[in-house]
N, CA, C and O atoms as a DFTB+ gen file, in Angstrom:
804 C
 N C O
     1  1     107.112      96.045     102.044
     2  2     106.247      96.147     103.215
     3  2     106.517      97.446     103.974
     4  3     105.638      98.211     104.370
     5  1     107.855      97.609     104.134
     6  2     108.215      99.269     104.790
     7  2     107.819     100.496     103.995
     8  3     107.638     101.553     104.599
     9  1     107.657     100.422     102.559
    10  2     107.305     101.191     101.997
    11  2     105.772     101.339     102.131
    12  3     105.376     102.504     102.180
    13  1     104.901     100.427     102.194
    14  2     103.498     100.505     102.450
    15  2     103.265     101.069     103.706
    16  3     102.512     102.042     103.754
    17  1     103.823     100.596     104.840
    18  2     103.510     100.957     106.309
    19  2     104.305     102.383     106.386
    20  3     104.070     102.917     107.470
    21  1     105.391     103.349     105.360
    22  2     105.744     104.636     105.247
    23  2     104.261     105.540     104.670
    24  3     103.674     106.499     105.170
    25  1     103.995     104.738     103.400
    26  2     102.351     105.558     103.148
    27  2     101.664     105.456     104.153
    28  3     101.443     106.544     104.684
    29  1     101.040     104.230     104.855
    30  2      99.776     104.406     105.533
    31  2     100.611     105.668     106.605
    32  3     100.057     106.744     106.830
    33  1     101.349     105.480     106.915
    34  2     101.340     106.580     108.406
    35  2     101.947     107.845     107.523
    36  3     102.953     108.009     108.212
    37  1     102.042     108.725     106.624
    38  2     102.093     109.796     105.573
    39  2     100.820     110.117     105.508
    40  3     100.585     111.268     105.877
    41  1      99.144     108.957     104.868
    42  2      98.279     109.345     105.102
    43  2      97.160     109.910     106.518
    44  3      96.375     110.799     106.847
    45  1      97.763     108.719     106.952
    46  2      97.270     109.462     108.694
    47  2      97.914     110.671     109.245
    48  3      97.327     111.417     110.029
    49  1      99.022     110.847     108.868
    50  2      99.962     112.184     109.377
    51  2      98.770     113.360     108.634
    52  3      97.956     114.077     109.216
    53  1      99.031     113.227     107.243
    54  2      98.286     114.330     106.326
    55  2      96.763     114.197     106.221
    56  3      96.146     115.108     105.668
    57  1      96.183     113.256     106.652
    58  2      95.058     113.324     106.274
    59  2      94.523     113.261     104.737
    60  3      93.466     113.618     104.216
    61  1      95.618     112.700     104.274
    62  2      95.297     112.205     102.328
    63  2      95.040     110.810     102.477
    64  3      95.834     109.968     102.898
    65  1      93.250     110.544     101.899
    66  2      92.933     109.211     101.760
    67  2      93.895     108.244     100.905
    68  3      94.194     108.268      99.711
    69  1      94.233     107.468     101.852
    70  2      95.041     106.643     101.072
    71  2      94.801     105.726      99.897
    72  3      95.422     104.715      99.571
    73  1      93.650     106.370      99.276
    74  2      93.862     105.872      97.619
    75  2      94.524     106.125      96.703
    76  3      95.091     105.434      95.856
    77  1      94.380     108.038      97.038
    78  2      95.161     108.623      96.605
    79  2      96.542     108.184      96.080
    80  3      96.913     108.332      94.916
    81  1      97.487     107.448      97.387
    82  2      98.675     106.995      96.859
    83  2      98.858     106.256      96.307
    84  3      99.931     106.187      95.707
    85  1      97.535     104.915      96.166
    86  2      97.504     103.925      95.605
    87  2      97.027     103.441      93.901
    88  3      97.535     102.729      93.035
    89  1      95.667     104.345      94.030
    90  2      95.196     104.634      92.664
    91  2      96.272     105.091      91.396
    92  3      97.203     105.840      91.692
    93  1      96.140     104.695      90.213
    94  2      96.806     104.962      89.063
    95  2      96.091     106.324      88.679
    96  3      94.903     106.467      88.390
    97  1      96.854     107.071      88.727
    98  2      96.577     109.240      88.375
    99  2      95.436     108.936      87.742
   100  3      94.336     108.898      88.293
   101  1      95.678     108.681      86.428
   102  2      94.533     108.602      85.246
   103  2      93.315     107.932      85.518
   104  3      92.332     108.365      84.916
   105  1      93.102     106.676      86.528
   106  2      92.141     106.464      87.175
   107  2      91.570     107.194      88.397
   108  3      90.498     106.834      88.883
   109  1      92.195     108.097      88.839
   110  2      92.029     109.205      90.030
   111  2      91.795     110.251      89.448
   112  3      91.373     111.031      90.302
   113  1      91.821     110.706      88.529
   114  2      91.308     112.287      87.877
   115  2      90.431     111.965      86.910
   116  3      89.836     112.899      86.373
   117  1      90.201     110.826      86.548
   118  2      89.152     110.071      85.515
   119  2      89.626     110.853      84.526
   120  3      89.278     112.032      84.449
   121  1      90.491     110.283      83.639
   122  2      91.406     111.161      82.846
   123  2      91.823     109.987      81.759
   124  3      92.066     108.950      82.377
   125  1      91.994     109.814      80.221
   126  2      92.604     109.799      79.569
   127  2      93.950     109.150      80.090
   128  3      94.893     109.627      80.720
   129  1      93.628     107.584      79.475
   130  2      95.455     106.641      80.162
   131  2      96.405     106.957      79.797
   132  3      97.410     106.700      80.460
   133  1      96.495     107.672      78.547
   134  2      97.513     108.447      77.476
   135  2      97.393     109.471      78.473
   136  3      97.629     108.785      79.468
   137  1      97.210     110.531      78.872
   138  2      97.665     111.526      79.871
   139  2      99.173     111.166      80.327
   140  3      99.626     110.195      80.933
   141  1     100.005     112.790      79.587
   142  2     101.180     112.565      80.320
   143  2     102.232     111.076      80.029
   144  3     103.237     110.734      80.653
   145  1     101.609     110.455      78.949
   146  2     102.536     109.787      78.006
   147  2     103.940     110.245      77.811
   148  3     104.926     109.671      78.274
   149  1     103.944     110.932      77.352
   150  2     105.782     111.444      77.004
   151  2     106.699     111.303      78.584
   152  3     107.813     110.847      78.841
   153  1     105.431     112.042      79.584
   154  2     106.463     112.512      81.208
   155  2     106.729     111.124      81.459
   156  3     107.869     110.844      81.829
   157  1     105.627     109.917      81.286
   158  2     105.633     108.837      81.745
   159  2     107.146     107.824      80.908
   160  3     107.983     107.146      81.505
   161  1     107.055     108.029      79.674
   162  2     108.315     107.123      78.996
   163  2     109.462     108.029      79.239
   164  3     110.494     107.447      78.903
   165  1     109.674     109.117      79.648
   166  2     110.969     110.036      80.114
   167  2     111.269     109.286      81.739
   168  3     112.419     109.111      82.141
   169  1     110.313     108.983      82.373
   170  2     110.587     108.188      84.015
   171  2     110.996     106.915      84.038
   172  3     111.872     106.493      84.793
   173  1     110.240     106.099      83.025
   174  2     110.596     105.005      82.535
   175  2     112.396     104.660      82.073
   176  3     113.108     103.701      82.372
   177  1     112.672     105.832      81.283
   178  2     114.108     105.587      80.815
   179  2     115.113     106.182      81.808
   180  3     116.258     105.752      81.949
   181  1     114.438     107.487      82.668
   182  2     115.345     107.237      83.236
   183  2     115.833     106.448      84.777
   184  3     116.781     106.430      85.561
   185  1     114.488     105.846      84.582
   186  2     114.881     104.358      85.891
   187  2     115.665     103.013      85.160
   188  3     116.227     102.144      85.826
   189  1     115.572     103.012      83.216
   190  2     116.133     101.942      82.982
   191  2     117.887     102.593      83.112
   192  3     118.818     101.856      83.437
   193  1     118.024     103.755      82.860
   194  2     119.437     104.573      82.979
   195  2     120.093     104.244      84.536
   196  3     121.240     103.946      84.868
   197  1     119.127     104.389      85.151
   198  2     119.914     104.292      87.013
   199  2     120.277     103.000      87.316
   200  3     121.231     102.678      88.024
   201  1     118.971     101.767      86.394
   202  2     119.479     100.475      86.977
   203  2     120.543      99.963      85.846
   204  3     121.283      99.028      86.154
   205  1     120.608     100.348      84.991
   206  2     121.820     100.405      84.304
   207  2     123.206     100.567      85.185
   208  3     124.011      99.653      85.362
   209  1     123.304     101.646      85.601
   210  2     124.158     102.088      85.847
   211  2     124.938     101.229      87.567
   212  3     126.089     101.103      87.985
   213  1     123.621     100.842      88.076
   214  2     123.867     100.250      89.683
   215  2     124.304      98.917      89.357
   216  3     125.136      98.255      89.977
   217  1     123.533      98.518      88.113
   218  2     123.987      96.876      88.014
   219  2     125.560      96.528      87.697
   220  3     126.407      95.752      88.139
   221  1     125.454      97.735      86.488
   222  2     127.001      97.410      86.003
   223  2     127.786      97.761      87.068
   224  3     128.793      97.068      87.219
   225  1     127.598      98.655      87.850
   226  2     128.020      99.167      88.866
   227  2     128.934      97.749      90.035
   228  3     130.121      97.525      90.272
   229  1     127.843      97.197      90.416
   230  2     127.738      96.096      90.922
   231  2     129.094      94.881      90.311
   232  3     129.908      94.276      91.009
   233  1     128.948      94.850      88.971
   234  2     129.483      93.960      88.116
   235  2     130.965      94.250      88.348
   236  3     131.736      93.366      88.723
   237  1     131.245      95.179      88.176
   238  2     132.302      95.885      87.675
   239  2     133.294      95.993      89.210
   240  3     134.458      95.611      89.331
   241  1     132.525      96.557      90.152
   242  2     133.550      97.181      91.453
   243  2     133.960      96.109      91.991
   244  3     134.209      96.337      93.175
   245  1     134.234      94.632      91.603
   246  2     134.848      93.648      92.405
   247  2     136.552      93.567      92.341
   248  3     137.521      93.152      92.976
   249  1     136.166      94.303      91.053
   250  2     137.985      94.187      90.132
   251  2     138.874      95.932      90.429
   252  3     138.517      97.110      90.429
   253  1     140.106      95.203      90.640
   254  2     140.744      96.749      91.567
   255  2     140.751      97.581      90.439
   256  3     140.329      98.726      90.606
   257  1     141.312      97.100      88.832
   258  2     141.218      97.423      87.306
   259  2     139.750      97.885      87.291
   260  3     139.898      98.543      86.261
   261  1     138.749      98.033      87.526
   262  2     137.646      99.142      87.250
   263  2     137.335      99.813      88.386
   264  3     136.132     100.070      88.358
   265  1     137.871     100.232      89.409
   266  2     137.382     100.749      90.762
   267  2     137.277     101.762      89.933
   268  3     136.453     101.530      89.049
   269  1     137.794     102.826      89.859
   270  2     137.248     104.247      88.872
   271  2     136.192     103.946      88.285
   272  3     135.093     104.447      88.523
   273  1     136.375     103.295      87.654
   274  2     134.760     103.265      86.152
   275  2     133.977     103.022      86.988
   276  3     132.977     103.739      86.949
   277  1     134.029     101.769      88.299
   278  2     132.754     101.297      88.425
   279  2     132.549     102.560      89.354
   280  3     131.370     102.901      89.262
   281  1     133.106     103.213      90.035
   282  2     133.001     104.740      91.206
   283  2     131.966     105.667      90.161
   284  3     130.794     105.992      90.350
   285  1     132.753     105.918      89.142
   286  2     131.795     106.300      88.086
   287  2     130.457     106.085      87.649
   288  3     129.621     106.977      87.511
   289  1     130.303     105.021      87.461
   290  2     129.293     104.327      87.638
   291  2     128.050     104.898      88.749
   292  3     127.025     105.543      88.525
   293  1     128.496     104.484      89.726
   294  2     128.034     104.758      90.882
   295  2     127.298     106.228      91.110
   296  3     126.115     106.471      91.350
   297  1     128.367     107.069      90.958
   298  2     127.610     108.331      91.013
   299  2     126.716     108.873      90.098
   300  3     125.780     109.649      90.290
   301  1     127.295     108.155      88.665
   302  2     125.836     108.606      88.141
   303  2     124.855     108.049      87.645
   304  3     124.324     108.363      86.580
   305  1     124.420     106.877      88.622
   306  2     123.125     106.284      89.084
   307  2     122.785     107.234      90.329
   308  3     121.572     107.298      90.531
   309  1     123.349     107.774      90.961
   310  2     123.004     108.611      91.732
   311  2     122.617     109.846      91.530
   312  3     121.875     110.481      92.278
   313  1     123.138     110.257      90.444
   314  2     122.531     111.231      89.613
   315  2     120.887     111.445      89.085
   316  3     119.815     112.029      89.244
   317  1     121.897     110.173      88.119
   318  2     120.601     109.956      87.656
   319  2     118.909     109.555      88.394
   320  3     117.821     109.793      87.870
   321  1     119.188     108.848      89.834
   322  2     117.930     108.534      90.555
   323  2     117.478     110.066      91.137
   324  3     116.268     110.209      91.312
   325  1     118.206     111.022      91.395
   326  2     117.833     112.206      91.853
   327  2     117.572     113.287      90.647
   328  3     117.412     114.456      90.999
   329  1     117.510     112.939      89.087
   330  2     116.960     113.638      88.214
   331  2     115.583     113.077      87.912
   332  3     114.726     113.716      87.301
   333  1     115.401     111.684      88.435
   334  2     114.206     110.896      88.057
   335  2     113.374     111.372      89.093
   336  3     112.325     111.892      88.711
   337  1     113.635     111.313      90.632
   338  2     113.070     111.414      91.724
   339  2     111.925     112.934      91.202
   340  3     110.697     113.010      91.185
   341  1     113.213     114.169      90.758
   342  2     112.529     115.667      90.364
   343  2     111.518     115.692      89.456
   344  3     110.504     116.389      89.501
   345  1     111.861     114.840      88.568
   346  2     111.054     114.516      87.006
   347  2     109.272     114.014      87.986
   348  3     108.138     114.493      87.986
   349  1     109.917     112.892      88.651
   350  2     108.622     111.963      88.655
   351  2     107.818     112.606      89.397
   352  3     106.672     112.861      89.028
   353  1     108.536     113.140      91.116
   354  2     107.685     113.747      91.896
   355  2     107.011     115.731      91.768
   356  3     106.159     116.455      92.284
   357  1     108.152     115.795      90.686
   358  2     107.910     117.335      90.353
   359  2     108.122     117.780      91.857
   360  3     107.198     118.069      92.617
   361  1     109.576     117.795      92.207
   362  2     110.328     118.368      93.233
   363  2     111.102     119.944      93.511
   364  3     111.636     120.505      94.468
   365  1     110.794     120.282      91.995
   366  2     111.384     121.443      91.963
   367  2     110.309     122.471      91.985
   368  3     110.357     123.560      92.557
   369  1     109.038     121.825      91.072
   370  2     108.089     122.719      91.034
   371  2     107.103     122.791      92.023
   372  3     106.364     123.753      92.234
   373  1     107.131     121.626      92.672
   374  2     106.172     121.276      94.050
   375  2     106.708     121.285      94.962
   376  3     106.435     122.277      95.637
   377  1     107.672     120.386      95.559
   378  2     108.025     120.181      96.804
   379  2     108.769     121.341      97.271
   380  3     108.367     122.164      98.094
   381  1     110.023     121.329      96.600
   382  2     110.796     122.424      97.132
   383  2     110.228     123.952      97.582
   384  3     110.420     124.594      98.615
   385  1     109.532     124.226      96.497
   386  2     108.627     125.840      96.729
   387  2     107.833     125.365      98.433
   388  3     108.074     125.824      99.549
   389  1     106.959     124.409      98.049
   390  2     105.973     124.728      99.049
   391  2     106.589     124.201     100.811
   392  3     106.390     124.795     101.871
   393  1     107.044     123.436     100.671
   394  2     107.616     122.437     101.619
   395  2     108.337     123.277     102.426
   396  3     107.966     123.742     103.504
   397  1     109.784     123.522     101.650
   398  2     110.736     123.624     101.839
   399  2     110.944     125.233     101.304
   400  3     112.082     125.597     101.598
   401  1     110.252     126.187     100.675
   402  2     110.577     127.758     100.259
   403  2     111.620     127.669      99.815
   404  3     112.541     128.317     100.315
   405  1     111.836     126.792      98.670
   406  2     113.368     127.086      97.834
   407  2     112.577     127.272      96.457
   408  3     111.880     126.357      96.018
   409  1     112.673     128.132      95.992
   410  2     112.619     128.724      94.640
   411  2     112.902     127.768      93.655
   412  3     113.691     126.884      93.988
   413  1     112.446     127.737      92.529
   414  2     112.704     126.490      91.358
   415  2     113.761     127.210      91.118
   416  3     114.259     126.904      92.202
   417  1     114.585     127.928      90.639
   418  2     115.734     128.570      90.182
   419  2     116.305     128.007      91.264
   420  3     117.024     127.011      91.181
   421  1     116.051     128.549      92.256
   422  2     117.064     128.224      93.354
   423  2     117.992     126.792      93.350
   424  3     119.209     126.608      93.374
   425  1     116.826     125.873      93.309
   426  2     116.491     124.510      92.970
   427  2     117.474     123.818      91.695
   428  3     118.438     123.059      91.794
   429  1     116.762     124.454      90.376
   430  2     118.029     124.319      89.280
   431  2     119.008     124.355      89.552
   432  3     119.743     123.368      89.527
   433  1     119.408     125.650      89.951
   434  2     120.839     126.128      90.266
   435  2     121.683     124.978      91.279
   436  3     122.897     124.953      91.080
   437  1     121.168     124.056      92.312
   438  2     121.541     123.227      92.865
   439  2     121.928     121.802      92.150
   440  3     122.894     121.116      92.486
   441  1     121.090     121.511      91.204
   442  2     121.258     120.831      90.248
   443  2     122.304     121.042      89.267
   444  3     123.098     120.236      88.782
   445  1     122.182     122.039      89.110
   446  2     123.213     122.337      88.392
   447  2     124.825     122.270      88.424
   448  3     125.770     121.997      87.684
   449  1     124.585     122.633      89.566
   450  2     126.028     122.707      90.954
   451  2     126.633     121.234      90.869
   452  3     127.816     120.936      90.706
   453  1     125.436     120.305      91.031
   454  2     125.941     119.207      91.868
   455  2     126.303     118.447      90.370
   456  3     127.088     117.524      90.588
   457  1     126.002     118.549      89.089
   458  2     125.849     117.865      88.054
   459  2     127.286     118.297      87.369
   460  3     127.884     117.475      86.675
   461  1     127.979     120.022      87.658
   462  2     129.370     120.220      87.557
   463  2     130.053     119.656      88.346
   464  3     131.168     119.197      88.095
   465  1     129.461     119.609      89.455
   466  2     130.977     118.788      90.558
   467  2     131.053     117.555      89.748
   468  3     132.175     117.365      89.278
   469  1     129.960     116.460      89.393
   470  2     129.891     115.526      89.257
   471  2     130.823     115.600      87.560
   472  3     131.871     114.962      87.455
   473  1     130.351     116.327      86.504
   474  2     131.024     115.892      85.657
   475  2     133.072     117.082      85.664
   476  3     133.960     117.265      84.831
   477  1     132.924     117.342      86.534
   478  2     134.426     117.663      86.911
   479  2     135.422     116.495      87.808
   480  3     136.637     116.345      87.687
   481  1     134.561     115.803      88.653
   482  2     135.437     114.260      89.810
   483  2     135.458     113.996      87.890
   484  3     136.027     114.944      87.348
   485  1     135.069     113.169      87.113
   486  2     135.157     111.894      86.397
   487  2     135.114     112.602      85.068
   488  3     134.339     112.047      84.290
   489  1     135.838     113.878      84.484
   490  2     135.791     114.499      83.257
   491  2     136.869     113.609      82.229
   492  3     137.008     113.562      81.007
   493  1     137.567     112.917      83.419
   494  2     138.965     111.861      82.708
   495  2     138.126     110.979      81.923
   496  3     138.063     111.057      80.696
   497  1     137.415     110.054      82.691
   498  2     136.557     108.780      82.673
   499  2     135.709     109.365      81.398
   500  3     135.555     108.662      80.400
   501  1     135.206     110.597      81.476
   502  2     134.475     110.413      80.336
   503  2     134.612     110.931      79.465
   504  3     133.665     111.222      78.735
   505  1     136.269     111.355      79.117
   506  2     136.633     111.559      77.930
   507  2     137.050     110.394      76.695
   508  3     137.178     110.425      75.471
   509  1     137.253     108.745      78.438
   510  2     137.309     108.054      77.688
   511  2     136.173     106.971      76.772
   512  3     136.104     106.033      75.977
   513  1     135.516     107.796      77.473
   514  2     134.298     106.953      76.855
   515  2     133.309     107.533      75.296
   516  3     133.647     108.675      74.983
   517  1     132.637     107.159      74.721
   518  2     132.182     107.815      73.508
   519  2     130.879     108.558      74.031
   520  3     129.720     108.145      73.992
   521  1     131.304     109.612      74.469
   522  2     130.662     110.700      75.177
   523  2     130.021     111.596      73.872
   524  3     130.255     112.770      74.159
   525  1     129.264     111.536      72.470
   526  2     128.547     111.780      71.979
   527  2     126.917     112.015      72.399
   528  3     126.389     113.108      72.601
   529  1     126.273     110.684      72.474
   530  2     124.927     110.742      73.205
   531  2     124.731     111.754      74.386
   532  3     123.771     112.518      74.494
   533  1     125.860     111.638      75.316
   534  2     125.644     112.830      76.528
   535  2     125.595     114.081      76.237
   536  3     124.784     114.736      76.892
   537  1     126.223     114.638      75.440
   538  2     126.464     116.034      74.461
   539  2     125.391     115.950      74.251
   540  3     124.625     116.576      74.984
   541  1     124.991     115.347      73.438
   542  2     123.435     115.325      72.698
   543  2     122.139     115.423      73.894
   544  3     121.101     116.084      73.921
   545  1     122.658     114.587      74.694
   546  2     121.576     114.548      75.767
   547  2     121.707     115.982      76.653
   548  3     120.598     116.367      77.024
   549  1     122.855     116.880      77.083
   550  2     122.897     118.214      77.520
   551  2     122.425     119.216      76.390
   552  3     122.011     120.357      76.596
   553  1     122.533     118.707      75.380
   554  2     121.842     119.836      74.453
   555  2     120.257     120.150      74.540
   556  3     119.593     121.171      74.716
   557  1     119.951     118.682      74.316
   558  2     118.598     118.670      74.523
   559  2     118.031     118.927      75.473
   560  3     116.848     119.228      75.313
   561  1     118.650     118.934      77.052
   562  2     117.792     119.520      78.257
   563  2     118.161     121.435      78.512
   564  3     117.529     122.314      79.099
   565  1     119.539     121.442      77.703
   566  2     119.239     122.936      77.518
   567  2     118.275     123.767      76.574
   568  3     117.943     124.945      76.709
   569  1     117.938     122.945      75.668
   570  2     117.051     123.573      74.621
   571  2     115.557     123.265      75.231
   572  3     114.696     123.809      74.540
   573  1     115.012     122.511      76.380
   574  2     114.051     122.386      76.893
   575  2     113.923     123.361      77.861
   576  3     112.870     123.998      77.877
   577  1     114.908     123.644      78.792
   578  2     114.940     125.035      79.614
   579  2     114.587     126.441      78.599
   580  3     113.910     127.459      78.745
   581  1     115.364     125.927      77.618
   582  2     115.137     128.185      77.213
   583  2     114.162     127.878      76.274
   584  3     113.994     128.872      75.567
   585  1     113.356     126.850      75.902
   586  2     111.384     127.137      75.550
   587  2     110.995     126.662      76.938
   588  3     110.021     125.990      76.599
   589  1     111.039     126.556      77.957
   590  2     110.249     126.911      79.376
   591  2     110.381     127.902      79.649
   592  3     109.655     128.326      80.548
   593  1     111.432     128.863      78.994
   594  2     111.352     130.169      79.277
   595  2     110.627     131.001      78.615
   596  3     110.035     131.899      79.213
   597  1     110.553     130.876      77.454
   598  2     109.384     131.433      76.443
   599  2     108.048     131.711      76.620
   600  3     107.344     130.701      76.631
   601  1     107.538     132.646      76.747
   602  2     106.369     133.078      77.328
   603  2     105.251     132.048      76.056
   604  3     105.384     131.807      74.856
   605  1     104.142     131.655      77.138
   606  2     103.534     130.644      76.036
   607  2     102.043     131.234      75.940
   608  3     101.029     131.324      76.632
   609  1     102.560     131.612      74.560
   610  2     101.450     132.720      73.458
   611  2     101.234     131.998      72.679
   612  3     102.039     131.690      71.800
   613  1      99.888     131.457      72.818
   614  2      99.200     130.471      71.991
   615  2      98.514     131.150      70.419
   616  3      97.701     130.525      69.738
   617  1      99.035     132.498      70.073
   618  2      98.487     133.331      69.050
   619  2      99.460     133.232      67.873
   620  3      99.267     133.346      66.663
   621  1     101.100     132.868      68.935
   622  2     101.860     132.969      67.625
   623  2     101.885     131.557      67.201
   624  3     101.732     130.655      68.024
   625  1     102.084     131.319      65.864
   626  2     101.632     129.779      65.594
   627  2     103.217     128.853      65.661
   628  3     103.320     127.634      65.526
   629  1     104.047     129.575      65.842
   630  2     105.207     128.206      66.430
   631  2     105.680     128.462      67.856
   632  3     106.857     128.404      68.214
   633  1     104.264     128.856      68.907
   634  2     104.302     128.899      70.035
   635  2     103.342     128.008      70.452
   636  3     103.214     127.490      71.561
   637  1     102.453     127.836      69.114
   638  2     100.922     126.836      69.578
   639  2     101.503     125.311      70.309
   640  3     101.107     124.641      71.262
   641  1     102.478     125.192      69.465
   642  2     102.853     123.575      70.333
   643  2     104.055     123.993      71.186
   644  3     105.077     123.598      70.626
   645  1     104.340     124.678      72.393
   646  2     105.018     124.998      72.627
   647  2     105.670     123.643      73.746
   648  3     106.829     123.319      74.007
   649  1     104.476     123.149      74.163
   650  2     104.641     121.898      75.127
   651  2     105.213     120.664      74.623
   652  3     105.780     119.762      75.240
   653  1     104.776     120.880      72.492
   654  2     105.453     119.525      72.364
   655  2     107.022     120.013      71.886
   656  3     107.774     119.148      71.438
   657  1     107.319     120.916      71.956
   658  2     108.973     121.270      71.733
   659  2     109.588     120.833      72.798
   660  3     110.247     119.797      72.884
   661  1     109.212     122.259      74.292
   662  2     109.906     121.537      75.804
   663  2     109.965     120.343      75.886
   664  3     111.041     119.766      75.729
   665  1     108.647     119.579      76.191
   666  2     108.846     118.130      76.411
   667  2     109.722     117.293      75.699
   668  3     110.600     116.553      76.143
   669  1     109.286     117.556      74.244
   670  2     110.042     116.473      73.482
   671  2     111.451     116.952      73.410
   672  3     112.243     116.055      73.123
   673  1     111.862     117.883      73.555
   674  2     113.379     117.918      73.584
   675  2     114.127     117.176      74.787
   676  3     115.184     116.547      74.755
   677  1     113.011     117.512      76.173
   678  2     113.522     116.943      77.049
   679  2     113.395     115.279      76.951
   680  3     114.338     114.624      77.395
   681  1     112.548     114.770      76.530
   682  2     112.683     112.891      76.481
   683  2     113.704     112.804      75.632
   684  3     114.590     111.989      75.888
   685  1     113.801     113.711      74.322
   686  2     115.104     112.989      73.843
   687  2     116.472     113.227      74.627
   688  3     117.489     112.558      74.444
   689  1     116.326     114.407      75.634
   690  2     117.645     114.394      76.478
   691  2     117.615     112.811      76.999
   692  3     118.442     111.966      76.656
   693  1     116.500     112.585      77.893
   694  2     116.824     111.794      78.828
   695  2     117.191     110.090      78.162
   696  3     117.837     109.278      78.824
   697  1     116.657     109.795      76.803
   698  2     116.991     108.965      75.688
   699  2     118.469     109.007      75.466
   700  3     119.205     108.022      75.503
   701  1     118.814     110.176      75.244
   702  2     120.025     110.533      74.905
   703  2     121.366     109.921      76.054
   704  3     122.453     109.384      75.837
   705  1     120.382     110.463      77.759
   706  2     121.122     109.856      78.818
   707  2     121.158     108.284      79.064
   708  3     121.961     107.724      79.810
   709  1     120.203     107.687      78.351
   710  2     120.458     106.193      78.349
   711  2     120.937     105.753      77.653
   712  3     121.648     104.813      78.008
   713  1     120.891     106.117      76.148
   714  2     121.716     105.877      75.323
   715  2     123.324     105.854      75.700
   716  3     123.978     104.903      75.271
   717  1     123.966     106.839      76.466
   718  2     125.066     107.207      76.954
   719  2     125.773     106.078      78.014
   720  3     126.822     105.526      77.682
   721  1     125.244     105.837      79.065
   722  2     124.995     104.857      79.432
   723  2     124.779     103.531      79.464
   724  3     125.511     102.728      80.043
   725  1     123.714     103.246      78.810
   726  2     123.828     101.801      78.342
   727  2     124.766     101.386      77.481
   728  3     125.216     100.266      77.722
   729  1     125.356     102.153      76.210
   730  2     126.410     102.050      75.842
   731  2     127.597     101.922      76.416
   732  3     128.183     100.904      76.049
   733  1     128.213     102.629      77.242
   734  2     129.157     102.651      78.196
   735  2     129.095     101.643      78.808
   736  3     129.932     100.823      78.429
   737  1     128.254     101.205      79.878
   738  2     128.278     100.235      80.364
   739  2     128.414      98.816      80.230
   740  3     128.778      97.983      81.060
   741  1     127.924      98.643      78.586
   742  2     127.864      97.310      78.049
   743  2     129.276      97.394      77.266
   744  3     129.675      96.275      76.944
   745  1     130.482      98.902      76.724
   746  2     131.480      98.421      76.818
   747  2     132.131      98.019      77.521
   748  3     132.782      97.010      77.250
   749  1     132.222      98.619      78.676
   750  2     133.066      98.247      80.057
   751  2     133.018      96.823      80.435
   752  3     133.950      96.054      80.672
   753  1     131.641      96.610      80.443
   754  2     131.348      95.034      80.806
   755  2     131.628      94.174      79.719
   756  3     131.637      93.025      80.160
   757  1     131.898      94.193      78.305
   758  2     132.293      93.488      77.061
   759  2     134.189      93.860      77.454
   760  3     134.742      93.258      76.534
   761  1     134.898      94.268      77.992
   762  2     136.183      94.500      77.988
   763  2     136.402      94.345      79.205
   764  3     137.616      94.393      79.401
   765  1     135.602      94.117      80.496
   766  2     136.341      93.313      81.322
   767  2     136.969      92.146      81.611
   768  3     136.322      91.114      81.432
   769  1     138.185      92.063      82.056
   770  2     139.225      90.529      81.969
   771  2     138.336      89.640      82.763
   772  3     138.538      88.429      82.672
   773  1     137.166      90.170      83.701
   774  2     136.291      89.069      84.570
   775  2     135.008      88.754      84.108
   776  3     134.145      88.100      84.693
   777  1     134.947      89.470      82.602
   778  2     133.575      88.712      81.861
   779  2     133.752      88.412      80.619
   780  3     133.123      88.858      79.659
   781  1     135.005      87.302      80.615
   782  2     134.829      86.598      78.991
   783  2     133.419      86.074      78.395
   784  3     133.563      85.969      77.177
   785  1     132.442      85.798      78.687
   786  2     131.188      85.448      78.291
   787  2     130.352      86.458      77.847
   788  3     129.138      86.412      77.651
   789  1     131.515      87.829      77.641
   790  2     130.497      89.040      77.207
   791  2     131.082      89.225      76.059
   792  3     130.634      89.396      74.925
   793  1     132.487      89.153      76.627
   794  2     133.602      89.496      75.098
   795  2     133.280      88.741      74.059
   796  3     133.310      89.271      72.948
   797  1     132.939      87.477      74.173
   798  2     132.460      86.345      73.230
   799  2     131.546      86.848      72.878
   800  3     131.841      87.159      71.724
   801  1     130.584      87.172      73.055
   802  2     129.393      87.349      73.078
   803  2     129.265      88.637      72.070
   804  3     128.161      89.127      71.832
């Protein structure tokens, strides 16, 4: 209900008919429901990655024996909801520039910042964990940055799909980040002394 009564007074502030916020895109641009398929299952995973991460989160921080992991936990659902937030609302390429005059570089570079602090607090934690998928998943969002950098020359012919390289490298990052995750999490929670019904299981 607070979230509805935040739109209506956003639309009266801005003067954006409030269908706008309400309508489904593809029914608002009269567009193709497949539109933006890939961006859409990359938001999808990484909201199943954050509630992953809050639940176990949840599970876990009662016991003094996981306060680390579940701290862990914690932050990177927090992470992760502020890589989804950029993804979904296109914060780097929209908001920040126009809003706020921070440069998308600028922007990255903050991301970037905050994603070293983050994997420097808990580099212990996740050495102990089978930190494969995440590798895999930083590979893949670096190899999506340097073809966004690639000037897109639709003449040379392994530039023609240049959108399905970026993109798709990037969903398999963010695949990669749930994969990482959900794994992790469902060991932690299979080896806690306060959930024999998992260990069994």
């Amino acid at each position: 209900m607070s979230f509805l009564l935040l739109v209506l007074i956003v639309s009266l502030r801005t003067g954006i008919p409030i269908y706008k916020f309400t309508v489904d895109p593809a029914a608002l641009m009269d567009a193709n429901p497949f539109t933006g398929v890939v961006s859409n299952i990359g938001v999808l995973a990484w909201c199943a990655s954050a509630a992953v991460c809050f639940f176990s989160f949840a599970l876990l921080r009662v016991r003094e024996s996981d306060r680390e992991f579940s701290t862990f936990l914690l932050f990177s659902g927090l992470i992760t909801c502020l890589l989804l937030f950029d993804d979904f609302f296109q914060f780097h390429e929209y908001v920040y520039p126009r809003l706020f005059r921070i440069r998308e570089k600028v922007a990255f570079g903050m991301y970037g910042f905050l994603v070293l602090l983050y994997l420097a607090r808990f580099r212990k934690t996740i050495r102990e964990t089978e930190y494969l998928p995440l590798l895999v998943s930083f590979g893949c969002f670096g190899v999506s940055v340097l073809i966004d950098r690639f000037p897109h020359n639709r003449e040379i012919a392994l530039l023609e799909w240049h959108y399905l390289y970026e993109d798709g490298a990037k969903l398999l990052g963010i695949v990669g980040w749930f994969a990482y995750f959900a794994g992790t999490a469902f060991r932690a929670l299979r080896s806690s002394p306060g959930n024999p019904e998992i260990r069994e299981g």
